[in-house]
N, C-alpha and C positions, 0 to 999 in steps of 0.2 A: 216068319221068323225074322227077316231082313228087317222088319217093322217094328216090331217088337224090339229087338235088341239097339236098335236107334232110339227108342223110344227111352228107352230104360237104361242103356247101357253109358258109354262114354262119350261115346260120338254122339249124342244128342247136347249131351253140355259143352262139347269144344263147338258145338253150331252145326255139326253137319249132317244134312236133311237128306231126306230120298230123292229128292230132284239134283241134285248133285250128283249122285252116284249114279255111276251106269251097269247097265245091266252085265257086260264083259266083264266087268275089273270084280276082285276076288278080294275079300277084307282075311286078317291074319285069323288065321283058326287059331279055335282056346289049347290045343297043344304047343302050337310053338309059340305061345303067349304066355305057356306056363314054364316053357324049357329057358325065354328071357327073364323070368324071373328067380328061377331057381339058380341062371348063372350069376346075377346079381346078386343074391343073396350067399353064393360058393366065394363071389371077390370080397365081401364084406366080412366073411368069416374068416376069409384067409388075410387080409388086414390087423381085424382083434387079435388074430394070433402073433402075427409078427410083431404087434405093439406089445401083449403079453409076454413074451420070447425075452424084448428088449427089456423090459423095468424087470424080470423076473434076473437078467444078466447084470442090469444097472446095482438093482438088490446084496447081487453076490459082492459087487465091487464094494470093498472099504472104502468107509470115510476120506481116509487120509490120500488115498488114490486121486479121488475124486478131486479134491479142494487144490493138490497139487497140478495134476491136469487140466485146471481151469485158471490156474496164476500163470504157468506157460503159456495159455490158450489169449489170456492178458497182455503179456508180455512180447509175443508176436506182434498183436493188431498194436499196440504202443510202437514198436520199434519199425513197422510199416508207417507210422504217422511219422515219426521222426525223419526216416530214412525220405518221406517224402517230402516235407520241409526244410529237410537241406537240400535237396535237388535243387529246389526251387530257392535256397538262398545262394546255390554255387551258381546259380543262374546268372542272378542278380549283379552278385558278385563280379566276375567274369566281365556283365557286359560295361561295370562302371570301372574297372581297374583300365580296360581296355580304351574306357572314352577319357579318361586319366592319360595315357598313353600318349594315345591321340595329340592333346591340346597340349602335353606339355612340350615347351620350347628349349629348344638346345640340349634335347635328350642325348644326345651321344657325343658329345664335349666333356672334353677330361680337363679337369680344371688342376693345374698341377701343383698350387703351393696352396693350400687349406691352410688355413691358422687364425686360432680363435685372436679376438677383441675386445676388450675390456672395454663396456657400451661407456662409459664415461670419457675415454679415449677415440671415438667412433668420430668420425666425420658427422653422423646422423644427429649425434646429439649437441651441434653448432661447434663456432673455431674455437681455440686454444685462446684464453688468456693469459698469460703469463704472469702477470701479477695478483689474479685471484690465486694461481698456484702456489707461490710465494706466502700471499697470506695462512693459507691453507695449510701449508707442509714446511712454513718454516721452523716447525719444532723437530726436524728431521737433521739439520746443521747441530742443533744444540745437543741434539742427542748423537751425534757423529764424534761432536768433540768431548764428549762427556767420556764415551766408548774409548778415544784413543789413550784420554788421560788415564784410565784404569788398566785396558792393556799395556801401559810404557811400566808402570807400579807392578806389575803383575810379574813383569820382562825381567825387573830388577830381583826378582827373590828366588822366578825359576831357577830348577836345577835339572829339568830335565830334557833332555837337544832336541829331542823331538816336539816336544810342548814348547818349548824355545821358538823354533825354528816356526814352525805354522803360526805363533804371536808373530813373529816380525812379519812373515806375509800379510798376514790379517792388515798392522799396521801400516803395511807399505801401499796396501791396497786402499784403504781407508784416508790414507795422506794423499793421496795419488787425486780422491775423488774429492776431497777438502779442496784440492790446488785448481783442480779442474771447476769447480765452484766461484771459486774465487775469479779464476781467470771470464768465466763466461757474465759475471757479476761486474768485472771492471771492463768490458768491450761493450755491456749494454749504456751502463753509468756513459763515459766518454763519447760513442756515437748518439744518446740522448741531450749530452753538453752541446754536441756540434750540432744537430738538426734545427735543439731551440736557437741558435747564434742564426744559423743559417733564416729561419724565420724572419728573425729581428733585420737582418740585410735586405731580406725580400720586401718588406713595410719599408724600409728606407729607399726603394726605387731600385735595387742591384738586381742582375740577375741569379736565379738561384744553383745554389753546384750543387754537383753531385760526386762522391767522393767512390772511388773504384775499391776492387777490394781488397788492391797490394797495398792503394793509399789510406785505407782503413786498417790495416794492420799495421804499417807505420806506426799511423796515430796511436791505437792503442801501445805501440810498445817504448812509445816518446812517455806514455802513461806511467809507465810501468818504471821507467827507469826515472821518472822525475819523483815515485814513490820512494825507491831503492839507494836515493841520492843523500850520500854522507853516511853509508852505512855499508857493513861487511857483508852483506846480503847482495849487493850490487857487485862486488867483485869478484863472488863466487856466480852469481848468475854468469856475469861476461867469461870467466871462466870454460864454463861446462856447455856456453856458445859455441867458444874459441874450438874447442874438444871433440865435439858435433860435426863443426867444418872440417876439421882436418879428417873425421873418418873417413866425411864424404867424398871429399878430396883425393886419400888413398885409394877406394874404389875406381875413383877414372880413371887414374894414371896407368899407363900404358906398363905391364911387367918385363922383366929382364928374360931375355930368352936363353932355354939353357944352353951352356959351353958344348964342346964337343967331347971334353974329357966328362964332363958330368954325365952325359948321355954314355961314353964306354963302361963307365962303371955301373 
């Protein structure tokens, strides 16, 4: 029998011979050879079923069920990919604000007067010439005096004190910066006259001076009065000098101390 069914059976085609086998050891009998197959065949049947079970449940489910529970189903694994690329950009994030931190200098210095610069005004953008400015903004005088001539015309017809009143500031202010003009235009003019002179002595072998700045306002106001000379403008100027001093004058002097009857009352 041992021969025969080696011969014929299974174990002839997986290779194994009678010499191999020993006489002791026992091969599986056709019962519990048919009891592993009939279990095999009880799991396969109970599988078909549960996948029947489900498409027969799937079947019952509407359409609309369906298509809805698969755009959530969507919208999870999207919002997991999101959620996971910002992790990864707060990562990022974090480590360059903080190597920003790091390098920058003079982090906790409180700088107290911030105020913007007009870049043409800037040191950055080279020095200050004064006479390109002149060329550039001298239409700014003509249009000053133009302004005042119209508000004095203006002043003449008002009738009303308060439109009055704010004209004459306007013009006071406006004459104020006319005079201020002029004066910074005749201190330039005069120590321009003296530096060239001053030149001309230096070529001639003298040494060169240098004029301080009490003795430069002097000079300019020798300027001023040699303008003002033979005219009514000069002796209201010395005037409104003379007027100036004596304020100042009042201020130091020493006050009268009050009486004793002034103090009882």
């Amino acid at each position: 029998m041992k021969s025969s069914s080696l011969e014929n059976g299974t174990l002839a085609n997986a290779g194994v011979y009678e010499d191999d086998l020993d006489s002791d050891e026992e091969l599986v009998s056709e019962e519990e050879f048919e009891n592993f197959n009939n279990e095999d065949s009880e799991d396969d049947e109970d599988s078909n079923n549960e996948s029947k079970t489900a498409k027969s449940q799937l079947a019952e489910i509407p359409f609309d069920t369906l298509l809805n529970a698969q755009r959530d189903l969507l919208k999870e694994q999207q919002k997991t990919k999101i959620d996971r690329k910002n992790m990864k950009h707060t990562e990022k994030v974090d480590k360059k604000f903080l190597a920003k931190e790091r390098n920058t200098p003079l982090k906790n210095c409180q700088v107290k007067n911030q105020f913007l610069v007009f870049a043409k005004f800037d040191s950055l953008s080279g020095n200050l010439s004064k006479d390109k400015v002149k060329k550039n903004y001298g239409f700014l005088n003509e249009y000053r005096v133009s302004e005042i001539q119209q508000l004095r015309d203006e002043l003449k017809i008002c009738k009303d004190q308060e439109r009055a009143e704010s004209i004459r500031q306007t013009l006071k202010s406006l004459l104020s910066k006319m005079e201020r003009h002029l004066e910074e235009e005749r201190a330039e003019r005069v120590m321009h006259e003296f530096r060239a002179q001053e030149k001309e002595r230096v070529k001639e072998g003298k040494k060169p001076f240098y004029l301080k700045r009490n003795e430069q306002k002097k000079l300019i106001q020798m300027d001023k009065y040699k303008s003002m000379e033979g005219t009514k403008a000069l002796d209201k100027y010395i005037e409104k000098k003379r007027r100036r001093r004596a304020q100042k004058e009042k201020k130091h002097l020493p006050r009268a101390r009050p009486s004793a009857n002034s103090q009882n009352k």
